[in-house]
Backbone as CSV, one residue per row, in Angstrom:
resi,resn,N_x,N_y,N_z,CA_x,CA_y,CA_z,C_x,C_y,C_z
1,UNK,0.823,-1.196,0.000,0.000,0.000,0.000,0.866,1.258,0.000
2,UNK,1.960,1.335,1.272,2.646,2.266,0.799,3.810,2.791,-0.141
3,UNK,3.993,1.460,-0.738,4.428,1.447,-2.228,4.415,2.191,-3.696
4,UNK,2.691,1.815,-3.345,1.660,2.410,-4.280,1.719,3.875,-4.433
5,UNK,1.658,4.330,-2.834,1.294,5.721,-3.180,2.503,6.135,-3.197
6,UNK,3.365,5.828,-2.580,4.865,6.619,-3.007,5.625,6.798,-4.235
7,UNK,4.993,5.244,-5.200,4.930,5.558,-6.264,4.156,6.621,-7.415
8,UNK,2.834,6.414,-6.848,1.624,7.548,-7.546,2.442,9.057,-7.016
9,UNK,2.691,9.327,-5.966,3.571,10.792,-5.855,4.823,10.951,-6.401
10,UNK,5.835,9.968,-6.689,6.507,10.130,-8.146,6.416,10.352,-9.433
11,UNK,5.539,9.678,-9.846,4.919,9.540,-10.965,4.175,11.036,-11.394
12,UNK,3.482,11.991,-10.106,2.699,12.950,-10.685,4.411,14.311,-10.246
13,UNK,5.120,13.852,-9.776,5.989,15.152,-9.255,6.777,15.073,-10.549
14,UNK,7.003,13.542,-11.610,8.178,13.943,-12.625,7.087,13.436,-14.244
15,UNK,6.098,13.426,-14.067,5.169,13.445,-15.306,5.333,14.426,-16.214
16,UNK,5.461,15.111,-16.025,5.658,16.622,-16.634,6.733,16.406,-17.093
17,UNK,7.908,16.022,-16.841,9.474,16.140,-17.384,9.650,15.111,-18.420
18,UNK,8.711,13.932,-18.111,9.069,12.306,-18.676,8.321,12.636,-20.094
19,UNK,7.166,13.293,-19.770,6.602,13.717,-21.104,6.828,14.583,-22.194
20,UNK,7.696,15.884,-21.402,8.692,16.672,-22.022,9.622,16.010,-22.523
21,UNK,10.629,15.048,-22.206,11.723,14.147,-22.627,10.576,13.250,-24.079
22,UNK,9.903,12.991,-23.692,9.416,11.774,-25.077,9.012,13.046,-25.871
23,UNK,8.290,14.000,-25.889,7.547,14.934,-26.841,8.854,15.107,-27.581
24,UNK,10.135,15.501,-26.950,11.520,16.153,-27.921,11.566,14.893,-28.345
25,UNK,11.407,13.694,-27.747,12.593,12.573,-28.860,11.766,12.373,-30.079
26,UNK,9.959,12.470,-30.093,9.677,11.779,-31.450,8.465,13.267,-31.545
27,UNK,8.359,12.874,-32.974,7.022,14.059,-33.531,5.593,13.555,-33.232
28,UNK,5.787,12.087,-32.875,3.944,11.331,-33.039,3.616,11.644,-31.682
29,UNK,2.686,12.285,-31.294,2.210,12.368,-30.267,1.549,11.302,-29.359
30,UNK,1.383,10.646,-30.143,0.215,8.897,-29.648,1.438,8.584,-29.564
31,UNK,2.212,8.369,-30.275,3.896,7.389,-30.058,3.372,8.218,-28.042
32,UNK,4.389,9.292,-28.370,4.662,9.874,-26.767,3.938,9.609,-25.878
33,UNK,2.539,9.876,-26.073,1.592,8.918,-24.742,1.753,7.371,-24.971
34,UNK,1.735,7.042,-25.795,2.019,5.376,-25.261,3.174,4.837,-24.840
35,UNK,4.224,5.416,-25.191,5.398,5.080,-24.727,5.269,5.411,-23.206
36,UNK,4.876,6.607,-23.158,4.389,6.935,-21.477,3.465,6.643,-20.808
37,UNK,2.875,5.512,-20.980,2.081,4.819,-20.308,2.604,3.312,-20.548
38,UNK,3.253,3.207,-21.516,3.941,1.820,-21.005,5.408,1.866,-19.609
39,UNK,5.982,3.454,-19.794,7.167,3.785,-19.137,6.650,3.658,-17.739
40,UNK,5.428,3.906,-17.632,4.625,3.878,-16.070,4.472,2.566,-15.887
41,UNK,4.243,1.576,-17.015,3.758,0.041,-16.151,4.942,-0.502,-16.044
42,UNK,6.100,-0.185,-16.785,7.513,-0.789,-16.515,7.898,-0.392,-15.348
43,UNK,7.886,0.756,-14.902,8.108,1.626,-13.418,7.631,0.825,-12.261
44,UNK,6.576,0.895,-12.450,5.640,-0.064,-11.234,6.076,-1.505,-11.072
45,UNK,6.040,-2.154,-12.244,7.394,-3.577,-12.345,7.939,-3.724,-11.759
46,UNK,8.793,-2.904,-12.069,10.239,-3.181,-11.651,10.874,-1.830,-10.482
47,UNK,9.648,-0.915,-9.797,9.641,-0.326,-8.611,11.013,-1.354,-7.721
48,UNK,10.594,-2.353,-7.870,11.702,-2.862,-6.319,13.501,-3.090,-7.302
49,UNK,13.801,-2.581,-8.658,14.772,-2.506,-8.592,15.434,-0.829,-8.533
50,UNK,14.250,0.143,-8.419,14.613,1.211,-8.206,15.789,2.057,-7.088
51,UNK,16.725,2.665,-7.444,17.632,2.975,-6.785,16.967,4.092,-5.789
52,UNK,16.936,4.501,-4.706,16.436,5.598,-3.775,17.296,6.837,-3.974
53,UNK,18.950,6.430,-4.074,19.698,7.408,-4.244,19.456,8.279,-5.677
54,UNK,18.979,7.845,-6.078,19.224,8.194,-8.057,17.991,8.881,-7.926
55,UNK,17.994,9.585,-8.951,16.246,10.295,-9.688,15.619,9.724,-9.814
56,UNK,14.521,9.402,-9.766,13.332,8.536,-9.938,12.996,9.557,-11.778
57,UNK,13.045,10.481,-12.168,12.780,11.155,-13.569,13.987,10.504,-14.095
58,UNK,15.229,10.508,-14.150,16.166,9.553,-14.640,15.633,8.177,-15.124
59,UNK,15.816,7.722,-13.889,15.435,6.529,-13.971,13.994,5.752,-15.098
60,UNK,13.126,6.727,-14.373,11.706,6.758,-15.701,12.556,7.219,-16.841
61,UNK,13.166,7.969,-17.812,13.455,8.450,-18.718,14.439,7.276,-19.707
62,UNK,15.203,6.695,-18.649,15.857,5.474,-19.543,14.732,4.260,-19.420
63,UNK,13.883,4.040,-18.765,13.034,3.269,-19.467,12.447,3.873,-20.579
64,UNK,12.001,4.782,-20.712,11.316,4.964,-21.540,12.182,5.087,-22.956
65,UNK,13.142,5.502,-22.448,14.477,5.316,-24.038,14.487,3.986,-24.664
66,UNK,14.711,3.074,-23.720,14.472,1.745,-23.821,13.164,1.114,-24.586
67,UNK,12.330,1.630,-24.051,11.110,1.593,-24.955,10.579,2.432,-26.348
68,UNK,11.332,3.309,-26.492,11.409,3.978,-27.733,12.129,3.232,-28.688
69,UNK,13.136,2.738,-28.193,14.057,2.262,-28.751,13.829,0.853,-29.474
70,UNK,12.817,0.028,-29.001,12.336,-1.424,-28.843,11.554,-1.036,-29.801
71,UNK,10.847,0.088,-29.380,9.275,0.678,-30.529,9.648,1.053,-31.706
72,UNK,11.105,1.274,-32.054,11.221,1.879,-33.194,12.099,0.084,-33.772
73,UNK,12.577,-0.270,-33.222,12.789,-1.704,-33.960,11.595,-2.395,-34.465
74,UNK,10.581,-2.551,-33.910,9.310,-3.186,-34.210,8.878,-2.432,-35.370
75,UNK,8.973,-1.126,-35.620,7.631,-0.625,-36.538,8.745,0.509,-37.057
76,UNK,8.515,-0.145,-38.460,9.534,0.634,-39.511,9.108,2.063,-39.642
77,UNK,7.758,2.423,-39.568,7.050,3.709,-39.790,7.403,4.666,-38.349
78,UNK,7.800,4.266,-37.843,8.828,5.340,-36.446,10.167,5.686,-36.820
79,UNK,10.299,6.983,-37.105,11.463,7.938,-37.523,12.434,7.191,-37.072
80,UNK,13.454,7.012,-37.530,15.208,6.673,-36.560,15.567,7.486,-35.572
81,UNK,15.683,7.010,-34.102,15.999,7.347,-33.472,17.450,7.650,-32.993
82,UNK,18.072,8.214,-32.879,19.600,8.348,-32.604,19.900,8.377,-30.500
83,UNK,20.527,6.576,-30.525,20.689,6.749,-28.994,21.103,7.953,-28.474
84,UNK,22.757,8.462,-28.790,22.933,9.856,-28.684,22.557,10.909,-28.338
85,UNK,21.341,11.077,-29.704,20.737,12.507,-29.117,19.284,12.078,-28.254
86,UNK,19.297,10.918,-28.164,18.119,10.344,-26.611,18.509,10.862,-25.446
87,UNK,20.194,10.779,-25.379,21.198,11.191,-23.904,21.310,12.356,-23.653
88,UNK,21.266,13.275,-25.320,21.425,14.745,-24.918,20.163,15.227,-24.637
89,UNK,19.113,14.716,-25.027,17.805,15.403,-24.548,17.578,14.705,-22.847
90,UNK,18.370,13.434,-23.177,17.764,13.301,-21.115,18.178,14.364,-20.515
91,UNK,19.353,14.533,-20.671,20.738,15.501,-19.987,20.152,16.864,-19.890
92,UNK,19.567,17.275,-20.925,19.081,18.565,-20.695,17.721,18.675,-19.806
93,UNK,16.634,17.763,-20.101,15.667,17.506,-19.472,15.668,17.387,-17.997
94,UNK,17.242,16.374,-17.589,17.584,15.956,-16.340,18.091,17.583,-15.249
95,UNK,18.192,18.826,-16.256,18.612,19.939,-15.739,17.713,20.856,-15.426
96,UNK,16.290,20.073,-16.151,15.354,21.168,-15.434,14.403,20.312,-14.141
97,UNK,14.658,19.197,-14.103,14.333,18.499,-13.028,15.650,18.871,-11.767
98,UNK,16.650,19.096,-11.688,17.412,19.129,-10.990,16.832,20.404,-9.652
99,UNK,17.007,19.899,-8.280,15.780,20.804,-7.749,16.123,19.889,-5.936
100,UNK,16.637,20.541,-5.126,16.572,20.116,-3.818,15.594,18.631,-3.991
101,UNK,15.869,17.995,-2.883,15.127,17.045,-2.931,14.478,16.133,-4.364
102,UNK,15.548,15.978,-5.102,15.155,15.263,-6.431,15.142,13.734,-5.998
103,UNK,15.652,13.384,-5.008,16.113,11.610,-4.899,14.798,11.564,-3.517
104,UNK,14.565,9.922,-3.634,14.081,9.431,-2.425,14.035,9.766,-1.241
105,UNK,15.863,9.885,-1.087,15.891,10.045,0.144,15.661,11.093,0.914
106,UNK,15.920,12.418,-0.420,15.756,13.965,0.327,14.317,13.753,0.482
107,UNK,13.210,13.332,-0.483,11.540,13.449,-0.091,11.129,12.884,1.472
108,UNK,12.347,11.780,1.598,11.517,11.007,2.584,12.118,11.707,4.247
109,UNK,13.399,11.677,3.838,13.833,13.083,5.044,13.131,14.709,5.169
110,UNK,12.545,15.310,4.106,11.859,16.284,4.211,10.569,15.639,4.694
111,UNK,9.788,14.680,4.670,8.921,14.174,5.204,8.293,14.465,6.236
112,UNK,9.539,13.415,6.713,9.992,12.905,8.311,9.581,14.577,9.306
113,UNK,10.700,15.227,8.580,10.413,16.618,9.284,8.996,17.329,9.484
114,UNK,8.855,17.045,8.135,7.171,17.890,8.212,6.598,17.707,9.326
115,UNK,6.480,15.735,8.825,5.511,15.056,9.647,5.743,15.551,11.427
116,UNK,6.846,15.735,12.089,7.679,16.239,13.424,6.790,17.486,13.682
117,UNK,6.737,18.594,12.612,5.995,19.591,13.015,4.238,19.537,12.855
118,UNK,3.841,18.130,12.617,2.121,18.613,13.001,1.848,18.332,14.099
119,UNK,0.507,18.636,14.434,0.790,18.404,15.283,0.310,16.956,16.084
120,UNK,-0.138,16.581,17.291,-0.363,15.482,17.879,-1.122,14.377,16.709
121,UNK,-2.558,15.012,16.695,-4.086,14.706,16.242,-3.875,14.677,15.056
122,UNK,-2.778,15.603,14.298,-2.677,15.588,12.844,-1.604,14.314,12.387
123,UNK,-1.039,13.983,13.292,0.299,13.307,13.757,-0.547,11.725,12.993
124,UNK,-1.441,11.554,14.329,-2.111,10.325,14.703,-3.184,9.957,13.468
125,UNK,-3.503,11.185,12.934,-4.340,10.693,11.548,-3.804,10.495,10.584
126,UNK,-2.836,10.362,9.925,-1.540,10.628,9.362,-0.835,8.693,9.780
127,UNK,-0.787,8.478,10.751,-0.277,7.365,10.724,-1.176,6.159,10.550
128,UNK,-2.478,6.634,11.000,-3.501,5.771,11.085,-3.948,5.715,9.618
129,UNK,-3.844,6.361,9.096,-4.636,6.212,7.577,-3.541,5.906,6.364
130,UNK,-2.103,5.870,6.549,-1.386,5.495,5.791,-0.166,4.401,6.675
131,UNK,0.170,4.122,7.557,0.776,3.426,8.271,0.010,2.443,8.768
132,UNK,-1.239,3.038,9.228,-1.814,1.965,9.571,-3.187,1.357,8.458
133,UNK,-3.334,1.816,7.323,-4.077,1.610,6.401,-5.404,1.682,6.828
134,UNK,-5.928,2.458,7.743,-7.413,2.570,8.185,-8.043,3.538,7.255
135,UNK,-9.179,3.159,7.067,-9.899,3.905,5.956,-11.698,3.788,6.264
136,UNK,-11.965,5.024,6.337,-13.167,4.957,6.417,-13.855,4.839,8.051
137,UNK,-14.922,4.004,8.370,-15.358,3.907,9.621,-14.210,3.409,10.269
138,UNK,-13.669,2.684,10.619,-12.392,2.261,11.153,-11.311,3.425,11.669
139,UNK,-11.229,4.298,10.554,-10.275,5.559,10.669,-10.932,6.466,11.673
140,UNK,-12.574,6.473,11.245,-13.122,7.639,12.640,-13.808,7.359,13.801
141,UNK,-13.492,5.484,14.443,-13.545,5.139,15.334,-11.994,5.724,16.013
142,UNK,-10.940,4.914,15.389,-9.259,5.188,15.762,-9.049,6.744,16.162
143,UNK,-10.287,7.588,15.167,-9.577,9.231,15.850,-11.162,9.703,16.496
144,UNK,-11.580,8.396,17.302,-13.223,9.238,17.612,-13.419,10.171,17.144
145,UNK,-14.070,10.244,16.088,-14.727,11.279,15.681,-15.719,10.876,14.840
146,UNK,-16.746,11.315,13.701,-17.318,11.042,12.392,-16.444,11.009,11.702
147,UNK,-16.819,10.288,10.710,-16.499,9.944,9.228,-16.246,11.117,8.335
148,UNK,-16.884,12.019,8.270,-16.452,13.026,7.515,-15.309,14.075,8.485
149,UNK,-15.874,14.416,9.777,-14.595,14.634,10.421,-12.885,14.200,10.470
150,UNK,-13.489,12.836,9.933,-11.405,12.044,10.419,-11.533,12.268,8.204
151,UNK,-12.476,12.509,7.406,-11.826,12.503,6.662,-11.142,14.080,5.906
152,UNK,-11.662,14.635,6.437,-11.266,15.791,7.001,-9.946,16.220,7.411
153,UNK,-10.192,15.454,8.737,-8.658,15.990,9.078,-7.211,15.768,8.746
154,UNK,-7.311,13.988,8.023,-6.433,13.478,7.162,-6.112,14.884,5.742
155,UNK,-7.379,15.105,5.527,-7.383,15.563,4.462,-6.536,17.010,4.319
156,UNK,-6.824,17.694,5.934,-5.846,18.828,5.981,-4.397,18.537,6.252
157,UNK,-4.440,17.576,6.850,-2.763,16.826,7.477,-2.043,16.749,6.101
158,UNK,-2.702,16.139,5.280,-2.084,16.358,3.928,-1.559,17.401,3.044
159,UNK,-2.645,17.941,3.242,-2.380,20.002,2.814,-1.325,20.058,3.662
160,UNK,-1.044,20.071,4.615,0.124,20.661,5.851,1.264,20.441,4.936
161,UNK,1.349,18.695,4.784,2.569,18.391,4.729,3.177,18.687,3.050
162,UNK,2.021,18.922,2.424,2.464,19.377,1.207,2.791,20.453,1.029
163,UNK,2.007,21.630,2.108,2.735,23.111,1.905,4.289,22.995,2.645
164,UNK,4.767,22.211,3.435,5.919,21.911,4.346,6.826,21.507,3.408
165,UNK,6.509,20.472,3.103,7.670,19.709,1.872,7.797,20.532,0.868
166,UNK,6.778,21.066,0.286,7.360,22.377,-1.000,7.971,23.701,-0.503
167,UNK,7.805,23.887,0.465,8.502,25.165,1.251,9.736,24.872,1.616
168,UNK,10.150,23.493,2.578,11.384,23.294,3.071,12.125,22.929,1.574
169,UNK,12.054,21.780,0.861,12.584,21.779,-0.737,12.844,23.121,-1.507
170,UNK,12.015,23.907,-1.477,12.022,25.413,-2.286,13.299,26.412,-1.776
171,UNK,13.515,26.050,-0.379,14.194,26.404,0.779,15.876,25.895,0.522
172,UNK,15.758,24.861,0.235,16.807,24.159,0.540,17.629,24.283,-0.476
């Protein structure tokens, strides 16, 4: 579970770049979304050989080279691709992703911190609904309260930690 979403918050923080990188390598636009939606199910795959230290936009970007690359062997009607200038467009691409907290580990240490400054109640909903996978009635027994209340307050705990993590990153 928390796999999933740590993946789904990768996936939407370097979408933008992975799609910028395929739009420069080819002119077909359907090429570029499908390649980028296969680059996402390869991602999720093979998630557990992902490096923490490395870029996770890197990392997506040579799959997806990889898959351009496969796509243009299969189907003669896809322009020639030149590995080469695949590297110089990562390289440049890889420079506008470059940005405090680009790797795992800075997200998950800026986290950590956020998470330190909410407070108790925001603390406890926060662990209960993603640590402890409670969802729903379950979640607003664990924080007595209603159902729309605990979903609520998850819901601001989240806002918190997202204005925290883009502030301390922006910061850093």
């Amino acid at each position: 579970m928390q796999e999933r979403v740590l993946f789904e918050a990768l996936v939407r923080q370097t979408a933008d770049t992975l799609h910028l990188y395929l739009t420069a390598c080819t002119t077909d636009a359907a090429l570029a979304d499908e390649v980028f939606q296969d680059t996402i199910v390869v991602a999720w795959q093979r998630m557990g050989d992902f490096d923490p230290k490395r870029s996770f936009g890197a990392w997506t970007r040579g799959i997806a080279r990889n898959i351009l690359l496969a796509k243009r062997r299969e189907r003669s009607s896809i322009q020639r691709l030149d590995e080469e200038i695949l590297v110089q467009i990562d390289n440049r691409v890889g420079v506008l992703e470059k940005e405090p907290g680009d790797t795992l580990d800075e997200k998950l240490a800026c986290l950590h911190r956020c998470l330190e400054g909410l407070s108790e109640r925001d603390r406890s909903a926060i662990d209960a609904r993603y640590k402890g996978g409670l969802r729903g009635a379950d979640l607003a027994e664990r924080l007595q309260t209603s159902l729309e209340n605990a979903r609520k307050i998850v819901q601001r705990a989240r806002a918190k930690l997202q204005a925290c993590m883009k502030t301390k990153l922006a910061w850093e």
